[in-house]
N, C-alpha and C positions, 0 to 999 in steps of 0.2 A: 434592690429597688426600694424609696423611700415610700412611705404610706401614700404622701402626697402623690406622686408619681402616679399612685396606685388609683386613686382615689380620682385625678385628675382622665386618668384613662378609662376607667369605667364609666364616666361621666362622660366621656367624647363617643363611647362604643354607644350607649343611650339612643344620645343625641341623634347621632348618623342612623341607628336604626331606626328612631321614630320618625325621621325624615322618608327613608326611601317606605316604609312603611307607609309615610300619610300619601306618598307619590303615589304608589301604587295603587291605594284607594281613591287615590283622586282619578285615576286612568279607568279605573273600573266601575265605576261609575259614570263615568264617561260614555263608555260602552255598550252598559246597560241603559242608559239615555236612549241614547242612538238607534239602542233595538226596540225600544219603546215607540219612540216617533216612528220606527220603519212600521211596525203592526198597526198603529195608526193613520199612516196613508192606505197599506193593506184596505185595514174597514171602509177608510174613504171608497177607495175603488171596488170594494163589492158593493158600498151601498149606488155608486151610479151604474154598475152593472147590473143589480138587479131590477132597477124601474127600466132601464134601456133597454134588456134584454126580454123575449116575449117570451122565453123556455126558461121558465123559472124554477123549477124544481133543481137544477143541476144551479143555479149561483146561489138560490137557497142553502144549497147542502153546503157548498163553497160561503157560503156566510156564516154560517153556522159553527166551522171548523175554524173561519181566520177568529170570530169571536173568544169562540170555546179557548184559545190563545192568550187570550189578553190575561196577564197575572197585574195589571196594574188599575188603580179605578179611574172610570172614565163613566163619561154623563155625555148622550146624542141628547141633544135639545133643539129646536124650532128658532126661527130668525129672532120671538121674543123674545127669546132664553128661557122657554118653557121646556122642562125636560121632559121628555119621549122614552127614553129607557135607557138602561145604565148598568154596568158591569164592575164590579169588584168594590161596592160601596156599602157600607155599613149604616141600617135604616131601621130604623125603628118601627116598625110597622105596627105597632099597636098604638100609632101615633091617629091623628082625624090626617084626611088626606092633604087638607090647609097644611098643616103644619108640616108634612112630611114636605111636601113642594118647595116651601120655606127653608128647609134645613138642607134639601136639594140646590135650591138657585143660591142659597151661601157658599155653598160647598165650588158650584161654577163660579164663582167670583173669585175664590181663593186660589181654583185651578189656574184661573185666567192670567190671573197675579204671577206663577207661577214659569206654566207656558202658554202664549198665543190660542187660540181656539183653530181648530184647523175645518175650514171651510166646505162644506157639503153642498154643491149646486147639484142639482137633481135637474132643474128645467130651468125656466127662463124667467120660470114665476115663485118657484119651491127654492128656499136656500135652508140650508139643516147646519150645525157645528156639532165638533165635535169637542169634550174637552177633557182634557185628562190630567192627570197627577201622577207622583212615584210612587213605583209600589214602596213595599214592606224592606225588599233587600237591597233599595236605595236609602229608603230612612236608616234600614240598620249601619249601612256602608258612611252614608253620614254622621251618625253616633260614634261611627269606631275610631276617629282621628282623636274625639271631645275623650274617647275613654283609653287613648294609647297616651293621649296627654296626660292624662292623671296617672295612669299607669308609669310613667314614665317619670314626673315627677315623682312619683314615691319611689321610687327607687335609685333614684338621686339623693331623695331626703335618706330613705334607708343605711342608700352606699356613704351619706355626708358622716352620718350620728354612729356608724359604724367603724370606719376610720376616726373619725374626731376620736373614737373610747380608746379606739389602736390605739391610737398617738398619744396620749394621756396617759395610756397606762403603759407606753413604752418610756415617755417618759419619767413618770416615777418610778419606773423599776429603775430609768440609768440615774435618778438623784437619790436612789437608795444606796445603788451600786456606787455611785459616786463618794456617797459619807463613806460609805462600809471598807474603798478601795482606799480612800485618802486613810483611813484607821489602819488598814493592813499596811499602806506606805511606811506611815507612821511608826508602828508597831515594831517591824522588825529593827531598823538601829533603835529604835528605845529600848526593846528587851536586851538586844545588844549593850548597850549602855550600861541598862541595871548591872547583867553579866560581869563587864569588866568595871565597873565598882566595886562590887564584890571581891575581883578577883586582886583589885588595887589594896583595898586594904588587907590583903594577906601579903601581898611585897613592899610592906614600909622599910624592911630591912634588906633590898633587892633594886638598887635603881637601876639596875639595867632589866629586870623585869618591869619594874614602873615605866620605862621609856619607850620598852615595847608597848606597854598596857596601853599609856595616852599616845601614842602613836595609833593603838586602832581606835582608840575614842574617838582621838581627831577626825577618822576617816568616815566614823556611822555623822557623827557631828555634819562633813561634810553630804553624807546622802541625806539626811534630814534639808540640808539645803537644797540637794539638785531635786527632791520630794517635791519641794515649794516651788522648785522652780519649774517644776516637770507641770507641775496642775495650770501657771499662771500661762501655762504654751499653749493647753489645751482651747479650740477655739479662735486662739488670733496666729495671724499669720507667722509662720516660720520664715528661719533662715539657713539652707543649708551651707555645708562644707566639704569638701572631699576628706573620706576619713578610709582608715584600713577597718577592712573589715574583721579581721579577725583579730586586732588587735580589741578592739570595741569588744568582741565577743568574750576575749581574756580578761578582759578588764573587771566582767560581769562575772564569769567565772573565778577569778582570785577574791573576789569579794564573798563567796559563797565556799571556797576552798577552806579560809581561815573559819568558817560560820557552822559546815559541817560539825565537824566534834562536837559542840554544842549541842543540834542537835541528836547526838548518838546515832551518826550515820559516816560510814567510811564510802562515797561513793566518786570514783573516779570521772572527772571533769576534762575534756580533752574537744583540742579544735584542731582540725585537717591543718597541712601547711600551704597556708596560701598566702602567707603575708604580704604579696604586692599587690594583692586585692582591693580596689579603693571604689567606692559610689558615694554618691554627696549624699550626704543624710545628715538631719539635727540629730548629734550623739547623744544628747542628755535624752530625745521621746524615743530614739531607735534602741539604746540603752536599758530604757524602760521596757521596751517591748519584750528583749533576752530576757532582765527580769523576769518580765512574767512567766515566760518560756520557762525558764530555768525553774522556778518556783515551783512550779505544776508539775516537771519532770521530777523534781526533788520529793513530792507529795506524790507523786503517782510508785513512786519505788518504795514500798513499804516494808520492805526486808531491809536489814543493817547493810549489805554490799550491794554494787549498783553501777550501771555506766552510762551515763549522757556523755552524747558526740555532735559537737557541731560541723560539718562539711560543707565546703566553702565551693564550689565550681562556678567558673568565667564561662560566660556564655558570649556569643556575640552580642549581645542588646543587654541580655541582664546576667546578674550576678544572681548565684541561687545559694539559698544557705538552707540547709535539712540539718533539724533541732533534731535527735532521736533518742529515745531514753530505753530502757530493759522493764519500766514499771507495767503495772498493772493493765491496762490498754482502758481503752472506751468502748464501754459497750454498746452495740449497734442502734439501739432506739436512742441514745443520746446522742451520735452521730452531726445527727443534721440542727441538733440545738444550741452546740458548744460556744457559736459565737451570739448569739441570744442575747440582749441585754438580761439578766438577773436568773440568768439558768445555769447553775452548779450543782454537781453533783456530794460536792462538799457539805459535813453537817457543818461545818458555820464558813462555808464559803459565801464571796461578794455577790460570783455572777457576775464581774465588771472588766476583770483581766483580759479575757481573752477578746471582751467588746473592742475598750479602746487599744489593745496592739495591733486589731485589723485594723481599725481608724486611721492610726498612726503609720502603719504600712501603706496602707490603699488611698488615702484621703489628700497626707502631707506629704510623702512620697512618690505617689504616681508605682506602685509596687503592688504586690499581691499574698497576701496569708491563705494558709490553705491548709487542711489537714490533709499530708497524702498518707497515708497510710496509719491505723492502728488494728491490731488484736488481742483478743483480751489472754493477761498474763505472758504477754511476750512486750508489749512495748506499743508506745508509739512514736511517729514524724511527723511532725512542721515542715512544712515548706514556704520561704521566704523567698519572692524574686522582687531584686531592686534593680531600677535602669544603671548600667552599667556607667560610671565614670570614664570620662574620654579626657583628654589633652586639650582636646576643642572647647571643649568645657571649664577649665581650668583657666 
């Protein structure tokens, strides 16, 4: 999964949750509204119970308790809008009583603004209102969408500037991997090269050893080509072919049969026989990918004898090929980092090999790389599944 992917999902999970989150406070609030105006009809009706009623000691005590309830402020005031008394208001009382009335009758004006005043007829002659406001854990409930907003925001800008670095520094690690991989391309036919130069001017009196010689010249010659032409693939659209698979595989292995001695390694190179094995694949990137395969199997055996095996088995959909070598294995914390852009355990490895031959498997292909299996000092396996070539196809 690409960063973006990444990056675009955590940003949709955000979103959705600040949504049902502001929902939900918008509902409870609602709620707590509602329970509000209901305690406020409540007071209405003890206050006309208690002038109506002649046995006041009991709607007393009943007034006293719907009051003692109100968690929200409210102002009972006269038809003037002179206030009478008032619950859950904050007053300054070391104020003169002018000014305290002043900062009362504003406060009723803003209620009003608010909600309606709710109507207190007492008699025929007496009208009272009542007016009230939100409490405290309606303001808070109203703050909390204005602070999941921001919250939410920074964690979009967080999750932005977090992937943006990903992606940057995944990037330079693959344009480090990139130089460092096209150098190792490079590298091996040119050491090759040097090699048999060397080895040319000691058969000046040998042409049939000089024939052989530029015979493999020719050949690193020619990978220096398919090099350039492997990197100008990378990126634009491919074109496959039906190709044998194991032959592709031999082809990779006689290139590195002749190369061994060189390196002072005697390590047997051997492919299952499958030769009517065919899946469309661009040979010069799938090529590339044994390469790499090969290469790391060749470096993972660090003893003079050695055997990498490639096996080929037809499945019904795909074609499966298992690289496996006798070297060294992968140690467990490395496991899950091998395909990493710029992570090798090599002191002057790329870090890039094993990027672009999943690429090239999984991307160009429609295929799959995978390590199944390593331990360490016995060996490891690749596994390769490519869709199967059909007739239909053809």
């Amino acid at each position: 999964m690409s960063s973006t992917t990444l990056k675009g999902g955590f940003i949709l999970i955000a979103v959705i949750g600040a949504i049902v989150v502001f929902a939900f406070t918008q509902q409870l609030i609602s709620k707590v509204r509602e329970q509000q105006r209901q305690k406020v009809d409540l007071w209405v009706k003890s206050l006309k119970m208690l002038v109506d009623t002649e046995n006041t000691s009991e709607i007393s005590f009943l007034f006293t308790e719907i009051v003692s309830v109100i968690d929200f402020p409210a102002i009972l005031s006269d038809s003037a809008m002179t206030p009478l008394t008032w619950r859950n208001v904050k007053l300054d009382t070391t104020l003169p009583y002018s000014a305290q009335m002043q900062y009362l009758r504003k406060l009723i004006a803003e209620m009003d603004e608010q909600y309606p005043p709710v109507e207190v007829r007492l008699n025929s002659h007496t009208v009272q209102y009542v007016h009230y406001g939100d409490s405290d854990l309606v303001k808070a409930l109203q703050i909390a969408p204005v602070l999941l907003g921001i919250g939410v925001g920074m964690f979009i800008l967080i999750a932005y500037l977090t992937f943006s670095y990903i992606r940057r520094t995944e990037t330079s690690s693959i344009w480090v991997g990139m130089a460092k991989e096209t150098a190792h391309q490079l590298g091996t036919p040119l050491s090759s090269l040097m090699g048999w130069i060397e080895l040319l001017k000691h058969a000046s009196d040998n042409p049939e050893r000089q024939a052989q010689i530029i015979f493999e010249m020719q050949t690193d010659v020619n990978r220096l080509n398919r090099v350039a032409t492997r990197f100008s693939k990378i990126g634009s659209k491919v074109t496959v072919s039906p190709e044998c698979v194991a032959e592709v595989i031999n082809s990779v292995f006689d290139y590195y049969r002749t190369r061994l001695p060189q390196m002072g390694k005697n390590i047997s190179l051997e492919v299952s026989d499958a030769s009517d094995v065919r899946v469309p694949m661009n040979r010069e990137l799938m090529e590339w990918v044994f390469e790499n395969l090969t290469k790391n199997s060749i470096d993972a055996i660090e003893r003079q004898q050695g055997r990498i095996q490639a096996r080929i088995t037809a499945e019904d959909r795909y074609v499966v090929i298992d690289l496996s070598d006798d070297g060294k294995g992968i140690e467990a914390q490395y496991r899950a980092e091998i395909f990493r852009p710029g992570f090798t355990t090599k002191p002057r490895g790329w870090g890039l090999g094993l990027t672009l031959a999943k690429r090239i498997v999984e991307d160009y292909h429609g295929g799959k790389l995978l390590l199944k299996e390593t331990a360490v000092d016995k060996g490891t396996t690749f596994r390769i599944k490519l869709p199967r070539y059909t007739l239909r196809q053809s």
